[in-house]
BAVOFI-931334 format. One record per residue: x, y, z of N, C-alpha, C in turn; residue in three letters. Coordinates in steps of 0.1 Angstrom, whole numbers, plus 2048, in hexadecimal, padded with zeros to 3 digits. Atoms other than C-alpha are relative to their C-alpha. Example, Ala and Ser with C-alpha at 12.3 -4.5 7.8 and 13.67 -1.06 7.14 Angstrom:
<sites>
8097F480087B7D384E80980C800ALA;7F77F58008897F58477F880B808SER;
</sites>
This chain:
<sites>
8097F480080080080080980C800UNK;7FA7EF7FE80B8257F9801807809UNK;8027F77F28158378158068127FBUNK;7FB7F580481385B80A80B808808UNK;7F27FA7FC8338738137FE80980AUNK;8087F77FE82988882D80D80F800UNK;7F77F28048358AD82880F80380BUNK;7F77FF7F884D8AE84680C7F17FBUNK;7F680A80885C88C8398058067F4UNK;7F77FA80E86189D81880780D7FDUNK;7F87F07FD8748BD82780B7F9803UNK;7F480B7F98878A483B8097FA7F3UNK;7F280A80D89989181B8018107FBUNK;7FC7F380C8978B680981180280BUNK;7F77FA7F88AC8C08278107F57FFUNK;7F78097FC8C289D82780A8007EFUNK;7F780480B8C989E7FF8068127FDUNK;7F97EF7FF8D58C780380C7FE80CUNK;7F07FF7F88F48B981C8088027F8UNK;7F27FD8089118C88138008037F3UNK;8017F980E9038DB7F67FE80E800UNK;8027F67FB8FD8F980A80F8097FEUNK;7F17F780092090980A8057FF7F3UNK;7FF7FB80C92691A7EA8107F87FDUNK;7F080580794E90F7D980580E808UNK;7F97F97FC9679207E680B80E7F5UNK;7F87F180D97892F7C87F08007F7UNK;8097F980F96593F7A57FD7F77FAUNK;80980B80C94F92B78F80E8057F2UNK;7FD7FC80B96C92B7767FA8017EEUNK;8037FB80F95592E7577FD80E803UNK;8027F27FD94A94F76480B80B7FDUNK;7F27F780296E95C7668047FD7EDUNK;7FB7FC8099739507437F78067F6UNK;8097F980695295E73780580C7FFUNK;7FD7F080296297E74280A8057FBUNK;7F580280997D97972E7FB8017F3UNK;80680480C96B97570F7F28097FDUNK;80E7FA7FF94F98A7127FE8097F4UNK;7FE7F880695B9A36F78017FE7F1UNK;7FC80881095E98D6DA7F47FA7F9UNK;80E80380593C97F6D97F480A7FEUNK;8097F47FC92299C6CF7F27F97F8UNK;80B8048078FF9956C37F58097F3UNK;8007F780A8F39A26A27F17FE7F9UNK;80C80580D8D09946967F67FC80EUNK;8088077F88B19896AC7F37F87F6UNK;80B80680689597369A7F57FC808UNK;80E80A7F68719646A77FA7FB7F4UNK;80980780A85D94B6987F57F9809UNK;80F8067F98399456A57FA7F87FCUNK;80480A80882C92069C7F77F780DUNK;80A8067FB80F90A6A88037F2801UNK;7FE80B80081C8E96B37F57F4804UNK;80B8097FE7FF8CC6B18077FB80EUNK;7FB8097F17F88BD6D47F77F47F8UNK;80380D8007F089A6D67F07FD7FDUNK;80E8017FE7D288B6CA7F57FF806UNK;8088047F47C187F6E57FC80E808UNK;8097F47F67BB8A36F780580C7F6UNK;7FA7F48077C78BA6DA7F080C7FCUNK;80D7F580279E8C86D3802804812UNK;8028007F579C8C96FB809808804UNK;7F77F07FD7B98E06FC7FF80B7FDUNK;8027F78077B48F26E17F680B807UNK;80B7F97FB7938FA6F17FC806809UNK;8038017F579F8FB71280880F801UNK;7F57F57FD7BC91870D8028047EFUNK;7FF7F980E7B89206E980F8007F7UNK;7F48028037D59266D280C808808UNK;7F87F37F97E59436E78097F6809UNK;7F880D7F87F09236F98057F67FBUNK;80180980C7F590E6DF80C8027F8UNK;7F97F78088109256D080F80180AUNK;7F47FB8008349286D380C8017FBUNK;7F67F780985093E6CE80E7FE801UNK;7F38068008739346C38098117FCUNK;7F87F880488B9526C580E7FD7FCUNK;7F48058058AA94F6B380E80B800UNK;7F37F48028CB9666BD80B7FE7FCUNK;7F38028078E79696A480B80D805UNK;7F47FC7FC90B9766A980B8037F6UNK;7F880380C9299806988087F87FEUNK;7F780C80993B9616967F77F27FEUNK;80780A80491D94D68B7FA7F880CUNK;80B80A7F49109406AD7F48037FDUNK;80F7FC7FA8EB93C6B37FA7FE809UNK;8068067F48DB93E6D17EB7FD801UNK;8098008068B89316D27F7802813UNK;80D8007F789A93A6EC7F77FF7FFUNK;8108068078759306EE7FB80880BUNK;8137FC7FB85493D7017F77FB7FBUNK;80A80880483692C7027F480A7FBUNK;8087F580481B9406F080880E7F6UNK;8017F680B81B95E6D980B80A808UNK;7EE7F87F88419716E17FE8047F6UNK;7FF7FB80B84398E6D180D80A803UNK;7F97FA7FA86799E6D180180C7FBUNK;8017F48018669C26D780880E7FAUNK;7F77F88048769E16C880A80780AUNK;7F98047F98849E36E980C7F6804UNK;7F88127FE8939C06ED80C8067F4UNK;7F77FD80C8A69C76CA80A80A803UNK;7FA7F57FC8B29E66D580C7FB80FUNK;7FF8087F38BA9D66F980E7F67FEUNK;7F48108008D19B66EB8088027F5UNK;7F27FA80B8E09C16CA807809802UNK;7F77F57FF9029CD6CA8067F980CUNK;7FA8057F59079BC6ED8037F37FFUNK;7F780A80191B99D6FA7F37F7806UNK;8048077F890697E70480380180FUNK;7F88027F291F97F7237FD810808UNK;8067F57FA90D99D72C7EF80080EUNK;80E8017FC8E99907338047F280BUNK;7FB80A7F48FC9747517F6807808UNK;8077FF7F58E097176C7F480D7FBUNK;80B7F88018C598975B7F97FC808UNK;80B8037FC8A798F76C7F38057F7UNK;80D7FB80A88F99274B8048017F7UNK;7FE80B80B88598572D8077F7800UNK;7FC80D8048889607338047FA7F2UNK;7FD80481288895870980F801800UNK;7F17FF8038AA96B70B8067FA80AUNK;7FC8087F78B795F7288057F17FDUNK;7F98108078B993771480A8087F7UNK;7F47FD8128C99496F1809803809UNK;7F17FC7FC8E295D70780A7F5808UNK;7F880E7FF8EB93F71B8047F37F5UNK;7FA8088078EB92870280C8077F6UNK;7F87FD8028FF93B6EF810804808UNK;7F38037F991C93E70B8027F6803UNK;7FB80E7FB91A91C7108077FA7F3UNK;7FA8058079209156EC81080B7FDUNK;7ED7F68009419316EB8077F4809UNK;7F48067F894E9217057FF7EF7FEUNK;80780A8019418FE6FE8037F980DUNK;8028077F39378F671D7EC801803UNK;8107FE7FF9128EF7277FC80780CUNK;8047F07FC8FF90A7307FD7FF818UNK;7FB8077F38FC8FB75A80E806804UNK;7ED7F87FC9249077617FB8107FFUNK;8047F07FF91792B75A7F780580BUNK;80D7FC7F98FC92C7758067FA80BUNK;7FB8017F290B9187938077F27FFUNK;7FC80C8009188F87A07F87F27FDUNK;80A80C8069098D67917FD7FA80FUNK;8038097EF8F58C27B27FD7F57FCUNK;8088068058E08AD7978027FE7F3UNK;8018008118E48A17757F27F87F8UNK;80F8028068BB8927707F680B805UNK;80C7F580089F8AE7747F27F3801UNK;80C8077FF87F89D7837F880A7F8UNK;80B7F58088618A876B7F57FF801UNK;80B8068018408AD76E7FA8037F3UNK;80A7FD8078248AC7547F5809801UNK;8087F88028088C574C7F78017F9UNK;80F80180B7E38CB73F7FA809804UNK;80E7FB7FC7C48DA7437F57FF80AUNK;80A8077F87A78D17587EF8007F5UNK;80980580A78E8BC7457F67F480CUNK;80B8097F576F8A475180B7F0804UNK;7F48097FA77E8877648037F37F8UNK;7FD80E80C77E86774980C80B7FAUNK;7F47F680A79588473580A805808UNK;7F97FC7F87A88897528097F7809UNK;7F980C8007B08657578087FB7F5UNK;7F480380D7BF866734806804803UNK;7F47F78017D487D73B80B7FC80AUNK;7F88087F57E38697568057F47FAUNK;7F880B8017E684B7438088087F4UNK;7F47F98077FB86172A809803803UNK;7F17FC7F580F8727408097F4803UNK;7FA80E7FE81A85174E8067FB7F5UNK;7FC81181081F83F7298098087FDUNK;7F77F980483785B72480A80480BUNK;7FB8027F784985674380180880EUNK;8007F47F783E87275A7FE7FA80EUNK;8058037F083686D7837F780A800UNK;8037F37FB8258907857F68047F5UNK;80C7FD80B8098A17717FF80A80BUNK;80B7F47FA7FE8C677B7F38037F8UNK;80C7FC8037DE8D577380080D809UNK;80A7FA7F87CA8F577E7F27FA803UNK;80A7FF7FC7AD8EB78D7F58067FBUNK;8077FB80678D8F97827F1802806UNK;80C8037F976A90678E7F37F67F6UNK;80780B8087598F176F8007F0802UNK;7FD8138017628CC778801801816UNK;7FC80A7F07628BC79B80C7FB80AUNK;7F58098037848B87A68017F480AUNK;80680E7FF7798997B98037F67FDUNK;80480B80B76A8897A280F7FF7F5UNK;7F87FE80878989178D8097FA805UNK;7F68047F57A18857AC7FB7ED7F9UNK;80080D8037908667A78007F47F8UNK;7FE80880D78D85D7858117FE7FCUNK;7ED8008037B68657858067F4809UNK;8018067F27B98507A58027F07FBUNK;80180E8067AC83279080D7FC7F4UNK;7F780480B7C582E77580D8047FFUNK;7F27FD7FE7E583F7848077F5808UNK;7FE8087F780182978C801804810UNK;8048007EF8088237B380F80F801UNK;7F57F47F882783E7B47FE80B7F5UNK;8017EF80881485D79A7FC803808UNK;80B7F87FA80987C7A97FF80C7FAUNK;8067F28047F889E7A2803809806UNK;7FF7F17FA7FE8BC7A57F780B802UNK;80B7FD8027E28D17AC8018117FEUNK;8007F07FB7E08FA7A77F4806801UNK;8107FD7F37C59097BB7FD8117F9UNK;8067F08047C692C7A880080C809UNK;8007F67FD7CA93F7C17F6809804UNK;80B7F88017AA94B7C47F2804806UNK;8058017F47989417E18037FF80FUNK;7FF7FE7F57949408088037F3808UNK;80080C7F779C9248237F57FC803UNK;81280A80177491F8288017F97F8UNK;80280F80D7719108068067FC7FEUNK;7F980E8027918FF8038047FA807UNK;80080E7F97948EC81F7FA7F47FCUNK;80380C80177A8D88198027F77F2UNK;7F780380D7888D27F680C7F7805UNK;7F78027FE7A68C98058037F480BUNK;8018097FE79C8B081D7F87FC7FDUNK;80380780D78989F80380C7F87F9UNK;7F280580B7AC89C7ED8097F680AUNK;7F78067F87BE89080B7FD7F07FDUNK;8048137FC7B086C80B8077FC7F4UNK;7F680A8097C08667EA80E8027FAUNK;7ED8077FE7E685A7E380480B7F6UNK;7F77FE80E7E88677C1802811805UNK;8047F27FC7E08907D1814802805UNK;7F47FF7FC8078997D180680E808UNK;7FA7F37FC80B8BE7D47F380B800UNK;8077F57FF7F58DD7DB8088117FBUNK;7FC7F38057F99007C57F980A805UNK;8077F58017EF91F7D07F17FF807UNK;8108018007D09137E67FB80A802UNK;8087F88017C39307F08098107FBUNK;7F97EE8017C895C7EB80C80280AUNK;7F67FA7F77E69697FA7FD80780BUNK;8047F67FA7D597F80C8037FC814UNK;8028077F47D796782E80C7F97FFUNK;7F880A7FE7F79578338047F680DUNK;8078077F17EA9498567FB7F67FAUNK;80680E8067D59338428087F77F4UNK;7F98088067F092A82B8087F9808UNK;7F880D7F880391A8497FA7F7804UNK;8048077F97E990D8597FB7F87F6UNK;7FD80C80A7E58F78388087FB7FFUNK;7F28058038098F08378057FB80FUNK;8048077F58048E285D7F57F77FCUNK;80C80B8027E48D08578017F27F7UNK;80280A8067E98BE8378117F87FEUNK;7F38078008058A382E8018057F5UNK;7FD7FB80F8088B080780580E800UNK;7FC7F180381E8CB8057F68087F7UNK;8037F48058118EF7FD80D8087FDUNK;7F87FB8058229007E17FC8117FEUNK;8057EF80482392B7DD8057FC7F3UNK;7FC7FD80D8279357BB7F98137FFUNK;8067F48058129567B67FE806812UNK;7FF8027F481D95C7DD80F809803UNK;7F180180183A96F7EB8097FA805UNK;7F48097FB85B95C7EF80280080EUNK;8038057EF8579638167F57F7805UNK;80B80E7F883B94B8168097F2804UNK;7F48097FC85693381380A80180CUNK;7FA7FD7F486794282B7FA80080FUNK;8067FF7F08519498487F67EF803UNK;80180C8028429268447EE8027FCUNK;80B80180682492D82F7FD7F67F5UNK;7F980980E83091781580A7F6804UNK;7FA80C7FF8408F48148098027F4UNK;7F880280C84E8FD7EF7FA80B7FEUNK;8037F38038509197DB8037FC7EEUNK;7FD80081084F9197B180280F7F9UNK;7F57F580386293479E7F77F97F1UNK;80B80080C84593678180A8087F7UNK;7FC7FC80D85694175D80880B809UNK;7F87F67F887295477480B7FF7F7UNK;7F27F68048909677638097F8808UNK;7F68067F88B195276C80880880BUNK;8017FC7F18BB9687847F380180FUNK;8077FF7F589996D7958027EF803UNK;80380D7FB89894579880E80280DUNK;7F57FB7F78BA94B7A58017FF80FUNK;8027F97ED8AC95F7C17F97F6808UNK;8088087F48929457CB8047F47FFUNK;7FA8068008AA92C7C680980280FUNK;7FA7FD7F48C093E7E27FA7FE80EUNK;80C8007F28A29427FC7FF7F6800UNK;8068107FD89691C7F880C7FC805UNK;7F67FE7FB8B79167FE807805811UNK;7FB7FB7F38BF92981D7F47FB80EUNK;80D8067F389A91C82D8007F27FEUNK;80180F80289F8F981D7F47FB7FDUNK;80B8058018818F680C7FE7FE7EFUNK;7FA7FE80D87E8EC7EB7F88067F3UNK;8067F98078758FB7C87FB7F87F4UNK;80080680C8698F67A87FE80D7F7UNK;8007F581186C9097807F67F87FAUNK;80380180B85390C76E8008077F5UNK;7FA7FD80A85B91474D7F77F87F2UNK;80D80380B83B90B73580C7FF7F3UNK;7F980081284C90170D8067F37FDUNK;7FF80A80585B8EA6FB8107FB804UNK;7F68047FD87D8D66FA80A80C806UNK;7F37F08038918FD6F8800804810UNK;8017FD7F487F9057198067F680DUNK;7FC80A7FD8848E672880F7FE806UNK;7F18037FD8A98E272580580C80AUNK;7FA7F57FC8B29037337F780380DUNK;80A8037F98958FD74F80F7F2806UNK;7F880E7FB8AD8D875580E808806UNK;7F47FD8028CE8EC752801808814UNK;8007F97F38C09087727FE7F280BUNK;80080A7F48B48E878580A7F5808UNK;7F28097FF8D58D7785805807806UNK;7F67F77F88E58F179B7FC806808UNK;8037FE7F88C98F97AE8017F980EUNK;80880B7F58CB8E17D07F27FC803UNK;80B8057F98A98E57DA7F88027F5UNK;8088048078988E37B77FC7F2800UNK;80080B7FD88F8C17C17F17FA7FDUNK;80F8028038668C37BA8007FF7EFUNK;7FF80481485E8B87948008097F7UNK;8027EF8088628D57807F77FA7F3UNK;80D7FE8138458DC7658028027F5UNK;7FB7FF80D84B8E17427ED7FC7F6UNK;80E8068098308D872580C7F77F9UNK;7F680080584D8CB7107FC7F07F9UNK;80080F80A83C8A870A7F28047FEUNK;8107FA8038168BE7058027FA7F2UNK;8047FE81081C8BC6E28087F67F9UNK;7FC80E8048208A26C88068077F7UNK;7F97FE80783A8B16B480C809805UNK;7F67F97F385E8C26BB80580A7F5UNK;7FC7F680E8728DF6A98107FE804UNK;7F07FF7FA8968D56BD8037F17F3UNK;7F680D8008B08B66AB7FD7FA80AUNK;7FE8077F08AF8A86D27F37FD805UNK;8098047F38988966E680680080FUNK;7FE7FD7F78938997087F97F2809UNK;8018087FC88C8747137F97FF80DUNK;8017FD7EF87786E7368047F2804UNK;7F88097FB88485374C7FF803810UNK;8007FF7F587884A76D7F980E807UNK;80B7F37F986386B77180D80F7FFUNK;7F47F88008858807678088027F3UNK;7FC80680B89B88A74A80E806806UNK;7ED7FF7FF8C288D7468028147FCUNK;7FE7F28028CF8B07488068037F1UNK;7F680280B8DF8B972680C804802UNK;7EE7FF7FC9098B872580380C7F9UNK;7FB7F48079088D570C8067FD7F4UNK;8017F57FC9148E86FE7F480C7FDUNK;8087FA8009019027077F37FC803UNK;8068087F88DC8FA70C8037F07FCUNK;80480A8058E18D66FB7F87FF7FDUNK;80B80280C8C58D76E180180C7F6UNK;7FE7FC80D8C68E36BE7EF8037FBUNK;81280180C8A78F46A87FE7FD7F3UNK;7FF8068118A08E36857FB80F7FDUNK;8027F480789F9086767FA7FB7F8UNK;80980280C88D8FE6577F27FA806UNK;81080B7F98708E666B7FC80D809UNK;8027F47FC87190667D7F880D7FAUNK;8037F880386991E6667F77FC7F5UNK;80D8017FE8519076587F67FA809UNK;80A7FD7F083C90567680080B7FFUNK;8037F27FF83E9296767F88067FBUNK;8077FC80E82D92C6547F17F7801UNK;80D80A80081191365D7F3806805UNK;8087F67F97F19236637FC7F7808UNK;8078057F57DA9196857F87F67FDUNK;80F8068037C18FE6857F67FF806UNK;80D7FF7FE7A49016837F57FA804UNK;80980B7F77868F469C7F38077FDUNK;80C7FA8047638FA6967FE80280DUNK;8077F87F374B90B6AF7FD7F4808UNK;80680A7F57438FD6CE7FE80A80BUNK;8037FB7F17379076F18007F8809UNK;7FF8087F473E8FF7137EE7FD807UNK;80C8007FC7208F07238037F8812UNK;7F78007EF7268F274C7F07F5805UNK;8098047FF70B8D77597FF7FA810UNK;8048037F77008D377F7F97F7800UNK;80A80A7FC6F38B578E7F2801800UNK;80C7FB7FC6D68C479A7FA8117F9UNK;8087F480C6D28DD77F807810809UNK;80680280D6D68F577080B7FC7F9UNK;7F680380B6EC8F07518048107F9UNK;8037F08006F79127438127F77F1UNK;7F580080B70D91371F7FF80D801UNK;7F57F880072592D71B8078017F1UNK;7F480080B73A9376FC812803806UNK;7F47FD7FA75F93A7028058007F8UNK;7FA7F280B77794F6F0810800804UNK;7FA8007F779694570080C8057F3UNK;7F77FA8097AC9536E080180C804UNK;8017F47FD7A39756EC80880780BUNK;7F77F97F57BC9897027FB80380DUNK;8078007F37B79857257F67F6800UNK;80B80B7FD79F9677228047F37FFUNK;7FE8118027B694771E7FC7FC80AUNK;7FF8107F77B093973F7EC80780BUNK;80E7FC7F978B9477447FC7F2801UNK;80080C7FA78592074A7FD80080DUNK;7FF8017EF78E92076B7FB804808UNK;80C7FA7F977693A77A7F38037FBUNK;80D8018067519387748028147FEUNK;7F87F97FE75995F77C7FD8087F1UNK;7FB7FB81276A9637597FD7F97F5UNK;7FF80680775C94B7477F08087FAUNK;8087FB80473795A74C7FC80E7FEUNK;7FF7F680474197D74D7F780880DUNK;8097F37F772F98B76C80A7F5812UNK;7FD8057EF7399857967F57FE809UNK;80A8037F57199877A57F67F77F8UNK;80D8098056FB97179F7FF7F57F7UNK;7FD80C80970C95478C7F17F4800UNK;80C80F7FD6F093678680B7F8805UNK;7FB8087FE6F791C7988087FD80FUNK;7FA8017F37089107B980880C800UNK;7F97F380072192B7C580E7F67FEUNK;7F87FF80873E9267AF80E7F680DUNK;7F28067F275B90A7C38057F17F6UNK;80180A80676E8EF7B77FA7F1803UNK;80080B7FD75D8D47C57EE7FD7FCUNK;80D7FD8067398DA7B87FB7F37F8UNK;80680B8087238BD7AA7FD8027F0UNK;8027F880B72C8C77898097F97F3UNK;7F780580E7398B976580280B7F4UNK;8027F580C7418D17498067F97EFUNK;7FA80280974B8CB7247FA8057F3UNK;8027F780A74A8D47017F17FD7F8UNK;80A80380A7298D76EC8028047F4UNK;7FF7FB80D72D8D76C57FB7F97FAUNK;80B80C8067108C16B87FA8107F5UNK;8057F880D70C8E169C7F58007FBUNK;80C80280A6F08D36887F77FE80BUNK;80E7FF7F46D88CC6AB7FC80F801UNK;8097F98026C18E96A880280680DUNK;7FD8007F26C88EB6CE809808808UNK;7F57FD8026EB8F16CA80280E7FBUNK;8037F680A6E190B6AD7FE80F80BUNK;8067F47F46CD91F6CB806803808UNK;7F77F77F76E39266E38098007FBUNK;7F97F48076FD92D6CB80080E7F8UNK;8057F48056E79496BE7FE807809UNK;8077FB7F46DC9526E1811807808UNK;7F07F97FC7019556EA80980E7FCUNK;7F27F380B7109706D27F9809806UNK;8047F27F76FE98B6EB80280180DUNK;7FD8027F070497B70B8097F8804UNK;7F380780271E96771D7F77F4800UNK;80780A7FE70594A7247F27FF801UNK;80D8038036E393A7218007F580BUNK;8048067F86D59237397F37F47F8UNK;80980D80A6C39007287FC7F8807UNK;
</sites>
């Protein structure tokens, strides 16, 4: 039988595999000193982007599409050339658009300039990879001392009804993951969701759950001891608003599943509001910083870093030198059924191999690149969400999640139906006797009507 980890057990090993990692080296990272040697020779002369729509997997690729539109769907490979022919490459997930700032900003200057930025992550890989390949050494030696050479990984999705949420578990799995995050959602049950996953994960996956942020300790406790009773329930994000960090301890006392901050400040980790702390799409110096803090309180972190193999590696490279990156860091990196690097990134045991370099270790097929770039969107017919209570009522919705500021209207009834007071229906929680999914039965006459009844309002009630 599984005996889940309880959070004080899993500070305790954090604390036992950080011996003797704690005391920095005594002399200079010598690539640093010969970075500063060389700094003047490498100058950067060209920046490119190329914005391409990589297909996800069949099995949940309409259910994405529908769930986060293409604005999520989308990403951006920046490409920075030099004058002796290096290129360094950087990615972002979604629509990167580089500014007449940025240009102004990097051209002209040395890679060996932007060591430890704090902003624009995209540059941050090209400029590292590119000093890793000068010096050919991989890009890890430039950032700190090696602790780790595999990167635990987790998996990532959506929140879908619970049969579609047990796929996604036996996927994750078949592709060698332990871990799977999600946001949560006030549309679906997460329950019922807990338990359809429950059934079909092996005995050592777990979940990661993120809570959004956006509620009170009334309503998520009892969410939360609900989740407790089952194995697979690994980690807690963000359960409730910041606003109370009384109640974020007295979660992180109560339950055995660590509570992670993310959208929280770094002293939550510190004053013990927080068991873990994640360093969301953070600038290699800011990770740095909350690298340092976890570190000094012994508590551990995790990168997420949303994208593909580009992101990935250079995500592997910071975790290798962090000690206390020790929680599965996120990535999408196996979301999608197609790649734009030469290199795979193998999983193995719930983990992949750091790359040896140089630089980040992975290459972009420039041509499969720049066609993907050229490829236009594909195209999904209409549909509507149709939100359906046990006990009534049922209420379709249109959703528009291409639209700026509306990808992740999903998650709160809120933003999904466009008003705060007087929602139909239970008062808005995740644990609600509730199923939601897509309606696109077109030719039903039914379907017809409240897609006509829609184009004036956010929703109709059937």
């Amino acid at each position: 039988m599984f005996q889940r980890q309880h959070r004080r057990t899993f500070l305790t090993r954090l604390a036992g595999a950080g011996a003797g990692l704690l005391v920095p080296p005594l002399c200079p990272n010598p690539w640093l000193l010969a970075a500063e040697r060389v700094r003047d020779r490498l100058r950067i002369t060209e920046i490119e982007s190329y914005t391409f729509y990589l297909p996800y997997h069949e099995f949940n690729s309409t259910d994405l599409l529908r769930y986060h539109s293409y604005r999520l769907q989308a990403n951006t490979v920046i490409l920075v050339r030099t004058n002796v022919g290096l290129v360094g490459t950087g990615q972002s997930w979604g629509i990167y658009n580089v500014s007449d700032e940025q240009q102004v900003k990097y051209i002209g200057t040395s890679p060996f300039d932007w060591l430890a930025s704090r902003s624009d992550l995209p540059f941050n890989m090209a400029m590292y990879d590119l000093m890793g390949q000068y010096l050919d050494i991989p890009v890890w030696k430039l950032i700190g001392e090696q602790v780790r050479d595999r990167m635990p990984v987790s998996a990532w999705t959506a929140s879908f009804a619970p049969e579609k949420m047990a796929n996604e578990i036996k996927h994750a799995a078949s592709l060698g993951y332990k871990w799977l995050k999600y946001h949560i959602d006030e549309t679906q049950n997460v329950v019922d969701q807990t338990r359809a996953m429950q059934a079909v994960a092996p005995p050592d996956f777990r979940v990661h759950y993120d809570f959004n942020v956006n509620s009170h300790r009334a309503a998520i406790e009892p969410v939360l001891d609900a989740l407790r009773e089952f194995p697979i329930v690994g980690r807690i994000e963000d359960p409730i608003s910041t606003a109370n960090p009384e109640d974020w301890q007295y979660f992180c006392d109560k339950y055995d599943f660590p509570i992670v901050a993310h959208h929280a400040p770094v002293n939550f980790m510190v004053n013990g509001a927080a068991d873990g702390y994640m360093a969301g799409h953070a600038p290699v110096g800011q990770a740095m910083n909350v690298a340092s803090v976890a570190e000094h309180v012994n508590k551990p972190i995790m990168l997420q870093q949303a994208g593909t193999y580009i992101n990935q590696a250079f995500q592997a490279h910071e975790a290798s030198v962090f000690p206390t990156a020790t929680m599965d860091q996120v990535n999408l990196a196996e979301l999608w059924d197609d790649h734009v690097t030469n290199e795979t990134m193998p999983i193995e045991d719930g983990s992949i191999s750091v790359p040896d370099g140089p630089g980040l270790g992975v290459t972009v097929d420039i041509e499969k690149l720049k066609h993907l770039a050229s490829r236009p969107k594909k195209l999904l017919k209409p549909y509507l969400v149709r939100i359906v209570y046990k006990n009534g009522p049922t209420i379709v919705a249109r959703h528009i999640p291409g639209t700026e500021g509306h990808t992740d209207d999903m998650r709160m009834l809120t933003r999904l139906l466009g008003q705060k007071k007087d929602l139909p229906g239970p008062i808005p929680g995740y644990m609600n006797d509730v199923q939601t999914d897509w309606w696109d039965d077109i030719d039903d006459p039914a379907w017809q009507k409240a897609w006509n009844a829609t184009k004036k309002k956010k929703y109709v009630l059937v």
